[in-house]
NULUM-187239 format. One record per atom (N, C-alpha, C): residue number from 1; residue in three letters; x, y, z. Coordinates in Angstrom, 2 decimals. Layout:
% residues N
i: NUM | aa: Ala | u: X | v: Y | w: Z
...
This chain:
% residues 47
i: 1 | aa: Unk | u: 0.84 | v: -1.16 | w: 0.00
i: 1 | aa: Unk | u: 0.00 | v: 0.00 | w: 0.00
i: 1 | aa: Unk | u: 0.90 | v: 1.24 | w: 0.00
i: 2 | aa: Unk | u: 0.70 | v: 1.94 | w: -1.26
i: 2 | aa: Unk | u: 1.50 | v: 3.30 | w: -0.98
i: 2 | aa: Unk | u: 1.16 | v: 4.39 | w: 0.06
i: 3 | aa: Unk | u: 2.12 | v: 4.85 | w: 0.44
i: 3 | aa: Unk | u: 1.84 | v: 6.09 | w: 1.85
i: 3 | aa: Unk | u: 2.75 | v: 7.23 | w: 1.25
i: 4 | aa: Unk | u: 1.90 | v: 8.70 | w: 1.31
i: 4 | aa: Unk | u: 3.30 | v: 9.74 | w: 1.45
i: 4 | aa: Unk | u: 3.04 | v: 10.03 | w: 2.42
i: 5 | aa: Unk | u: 4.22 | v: 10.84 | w: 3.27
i: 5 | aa: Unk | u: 4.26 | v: 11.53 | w: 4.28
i: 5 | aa: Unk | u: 5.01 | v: 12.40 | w: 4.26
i: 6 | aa: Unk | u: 4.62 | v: 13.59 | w: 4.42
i: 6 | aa: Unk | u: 5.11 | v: 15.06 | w: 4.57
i: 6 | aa: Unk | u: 6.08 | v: 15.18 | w: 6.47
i: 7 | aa: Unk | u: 7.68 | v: 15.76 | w: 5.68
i: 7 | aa: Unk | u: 8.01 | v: 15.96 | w: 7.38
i: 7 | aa: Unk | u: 7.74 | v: 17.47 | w: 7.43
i: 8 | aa: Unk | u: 8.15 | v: 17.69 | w: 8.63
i: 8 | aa: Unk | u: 8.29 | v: 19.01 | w: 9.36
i: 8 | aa: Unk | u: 9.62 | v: 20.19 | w: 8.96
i: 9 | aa: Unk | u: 10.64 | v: 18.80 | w: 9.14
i: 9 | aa: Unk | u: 12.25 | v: 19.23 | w: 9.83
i: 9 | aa: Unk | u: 12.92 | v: 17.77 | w: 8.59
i: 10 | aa: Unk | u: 14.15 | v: 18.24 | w: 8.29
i: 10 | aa: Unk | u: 14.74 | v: 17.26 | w: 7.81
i: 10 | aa: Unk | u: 15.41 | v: 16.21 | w: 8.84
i: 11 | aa: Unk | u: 16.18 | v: 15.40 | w: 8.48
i: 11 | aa: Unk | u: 16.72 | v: 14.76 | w: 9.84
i: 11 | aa: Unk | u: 15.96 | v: 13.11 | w: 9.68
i: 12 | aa: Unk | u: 16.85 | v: 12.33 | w: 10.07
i: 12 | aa: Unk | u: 16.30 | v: 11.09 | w: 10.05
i: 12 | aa: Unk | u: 15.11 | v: 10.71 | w: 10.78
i: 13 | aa: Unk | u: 14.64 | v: 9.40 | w: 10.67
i: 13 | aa: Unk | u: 13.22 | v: 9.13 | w: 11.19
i: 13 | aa: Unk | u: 13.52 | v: 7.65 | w: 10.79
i: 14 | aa: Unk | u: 12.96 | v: 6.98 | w: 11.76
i: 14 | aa: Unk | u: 12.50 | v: 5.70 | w: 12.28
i: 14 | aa: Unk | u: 11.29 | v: 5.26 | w: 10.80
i: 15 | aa: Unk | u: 11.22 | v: 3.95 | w: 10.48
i: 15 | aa: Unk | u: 9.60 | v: 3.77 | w: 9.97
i: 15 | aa: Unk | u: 9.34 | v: 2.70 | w: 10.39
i: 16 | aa: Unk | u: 8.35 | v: 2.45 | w: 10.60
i: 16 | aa: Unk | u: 7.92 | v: 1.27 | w: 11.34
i: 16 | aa: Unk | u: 6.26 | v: 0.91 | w: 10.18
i: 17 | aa: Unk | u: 6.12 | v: -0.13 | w: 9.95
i: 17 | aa: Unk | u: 5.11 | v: -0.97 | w: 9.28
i: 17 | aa: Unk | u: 4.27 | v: -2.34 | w: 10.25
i: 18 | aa: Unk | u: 3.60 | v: -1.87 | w: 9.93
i: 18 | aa: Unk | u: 2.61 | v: -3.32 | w: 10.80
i: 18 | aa: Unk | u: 1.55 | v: -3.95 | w: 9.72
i: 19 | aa: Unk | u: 1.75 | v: -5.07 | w: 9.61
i: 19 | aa: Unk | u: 0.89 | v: -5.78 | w: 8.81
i: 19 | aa: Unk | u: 0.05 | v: -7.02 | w: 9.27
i: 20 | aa: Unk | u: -1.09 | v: -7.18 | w: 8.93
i: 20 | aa: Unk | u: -1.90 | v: -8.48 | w: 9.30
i: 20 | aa: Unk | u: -1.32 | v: -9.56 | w: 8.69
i: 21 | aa: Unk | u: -1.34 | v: -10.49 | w: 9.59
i: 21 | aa: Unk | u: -1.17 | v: -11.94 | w: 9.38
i: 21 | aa: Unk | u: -2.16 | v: -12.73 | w: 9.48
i: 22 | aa: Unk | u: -1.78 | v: -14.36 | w: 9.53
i: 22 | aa: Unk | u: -3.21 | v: -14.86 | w: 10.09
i: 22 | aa: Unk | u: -2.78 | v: -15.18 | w: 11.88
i: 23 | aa: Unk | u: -1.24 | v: -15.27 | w: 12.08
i: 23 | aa: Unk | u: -1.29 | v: -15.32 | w: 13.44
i: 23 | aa: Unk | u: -1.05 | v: -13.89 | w: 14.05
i: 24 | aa: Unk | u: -1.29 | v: -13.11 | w: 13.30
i: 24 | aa: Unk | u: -1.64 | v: -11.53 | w: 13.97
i: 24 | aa: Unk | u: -0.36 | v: -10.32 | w: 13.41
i: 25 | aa: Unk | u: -0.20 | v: -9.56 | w: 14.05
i: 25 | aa: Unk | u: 0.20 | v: -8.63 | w: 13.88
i: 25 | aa: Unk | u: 1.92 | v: -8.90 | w: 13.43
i: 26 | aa: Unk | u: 1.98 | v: -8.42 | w: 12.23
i: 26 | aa: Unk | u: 3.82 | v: -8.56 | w: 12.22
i: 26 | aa: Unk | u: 4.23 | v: -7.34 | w: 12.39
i: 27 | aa: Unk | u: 5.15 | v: -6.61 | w: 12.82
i: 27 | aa: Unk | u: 5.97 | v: -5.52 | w: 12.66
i: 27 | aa: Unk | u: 7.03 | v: -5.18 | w: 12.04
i: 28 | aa: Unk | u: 7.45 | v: -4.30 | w: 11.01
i: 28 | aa: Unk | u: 8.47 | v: -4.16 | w: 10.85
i: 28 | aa: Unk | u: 9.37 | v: -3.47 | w: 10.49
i: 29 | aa: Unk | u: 10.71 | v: -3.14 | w: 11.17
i: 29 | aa: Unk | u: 11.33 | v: -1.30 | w: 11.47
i: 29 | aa: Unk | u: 12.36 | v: -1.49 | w: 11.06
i: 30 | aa: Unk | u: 12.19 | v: -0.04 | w: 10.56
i: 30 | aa: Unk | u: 13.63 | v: 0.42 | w: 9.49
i: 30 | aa: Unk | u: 14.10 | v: 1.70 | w: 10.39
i: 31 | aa: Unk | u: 15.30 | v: 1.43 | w: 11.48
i: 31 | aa: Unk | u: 15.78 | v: 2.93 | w: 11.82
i: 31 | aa: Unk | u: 16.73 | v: 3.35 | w: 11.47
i: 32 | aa: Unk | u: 16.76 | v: 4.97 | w: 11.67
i: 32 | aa: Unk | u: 17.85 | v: 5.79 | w: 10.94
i: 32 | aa: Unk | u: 17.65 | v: 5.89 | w: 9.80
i: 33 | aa: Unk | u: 16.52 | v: 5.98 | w: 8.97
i: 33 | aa: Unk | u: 15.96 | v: 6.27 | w: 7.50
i: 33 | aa: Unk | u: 16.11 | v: 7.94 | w: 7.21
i: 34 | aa: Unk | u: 17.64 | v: 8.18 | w: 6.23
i: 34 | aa: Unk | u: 18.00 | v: 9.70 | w: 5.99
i: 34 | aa: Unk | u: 16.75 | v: 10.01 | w: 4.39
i: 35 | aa: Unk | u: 15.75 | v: 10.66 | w: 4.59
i: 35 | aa: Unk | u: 14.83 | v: 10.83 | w: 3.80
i: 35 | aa: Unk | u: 15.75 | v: 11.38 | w: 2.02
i: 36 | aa: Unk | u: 16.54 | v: 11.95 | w: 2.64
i: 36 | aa: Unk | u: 17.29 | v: 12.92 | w: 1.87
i: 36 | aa: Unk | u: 18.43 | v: 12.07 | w: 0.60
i: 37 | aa: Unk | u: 18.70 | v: 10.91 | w: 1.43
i: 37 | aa: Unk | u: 19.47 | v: 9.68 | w: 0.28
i: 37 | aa: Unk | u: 18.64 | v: 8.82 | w: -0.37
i: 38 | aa: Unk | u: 17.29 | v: 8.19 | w: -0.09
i: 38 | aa: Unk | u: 17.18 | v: 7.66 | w: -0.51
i: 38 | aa: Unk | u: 16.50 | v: 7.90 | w: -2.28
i: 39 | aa: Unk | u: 17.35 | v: 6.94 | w: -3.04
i: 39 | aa: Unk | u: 17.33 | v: 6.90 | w: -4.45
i: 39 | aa: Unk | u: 15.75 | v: 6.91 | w: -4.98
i: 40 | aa: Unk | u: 15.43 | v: 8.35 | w: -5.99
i: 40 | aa: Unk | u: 14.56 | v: 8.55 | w: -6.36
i: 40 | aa: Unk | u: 12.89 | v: 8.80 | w: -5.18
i: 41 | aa: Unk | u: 13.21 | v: 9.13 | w: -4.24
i: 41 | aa: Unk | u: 12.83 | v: 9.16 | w: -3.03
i: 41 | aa: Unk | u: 11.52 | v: 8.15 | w: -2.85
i: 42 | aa: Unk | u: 11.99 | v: 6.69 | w: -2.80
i: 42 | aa: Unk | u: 10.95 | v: 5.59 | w: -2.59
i: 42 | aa: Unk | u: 11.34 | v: 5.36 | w: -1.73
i: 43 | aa: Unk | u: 11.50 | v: 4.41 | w: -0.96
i: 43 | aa: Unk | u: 11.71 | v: 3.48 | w: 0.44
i: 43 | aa: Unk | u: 10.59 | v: 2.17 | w: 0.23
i: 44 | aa: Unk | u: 10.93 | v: 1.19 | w: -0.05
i: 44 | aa: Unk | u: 9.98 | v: -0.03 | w: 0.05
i: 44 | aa: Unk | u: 10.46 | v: -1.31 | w: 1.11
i: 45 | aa: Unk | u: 9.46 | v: -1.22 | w: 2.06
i: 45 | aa: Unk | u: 9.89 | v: -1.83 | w: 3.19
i: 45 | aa: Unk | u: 8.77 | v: -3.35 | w: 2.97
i: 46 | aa: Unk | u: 9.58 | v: -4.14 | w: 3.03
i: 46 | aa: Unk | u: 8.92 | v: -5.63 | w: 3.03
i: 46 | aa: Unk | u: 8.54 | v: -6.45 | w: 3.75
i: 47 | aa: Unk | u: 7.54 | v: -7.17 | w: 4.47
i: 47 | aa: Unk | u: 6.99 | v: -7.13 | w: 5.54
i: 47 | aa: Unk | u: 7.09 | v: -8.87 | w: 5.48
């Protein structure tokens, strides 16, 4: 599912994803994400 999100402040940021399973909730975190490197500004986090 695509998301944008608008920051405030430049500066790294945490992302965190939660997805349904059938045994429930998975989580899953990407920290220290520099908004500013990443190539063509995507980030695809795989759950």
């Amino acid at each position: 599912m695509p998301v944008h999100i608008g920051l405030p402040t430049e500066g790294k940021v945490d992302v965190e994803v939660t997805a349904m399973t059938n045994k429930g909730r998975k989580v899953t975190r990407v920290p220290n994400v520099n908004p500013n490197t990443l190539p063509g500004r995507v980030l695809v986090v795989k759950t």
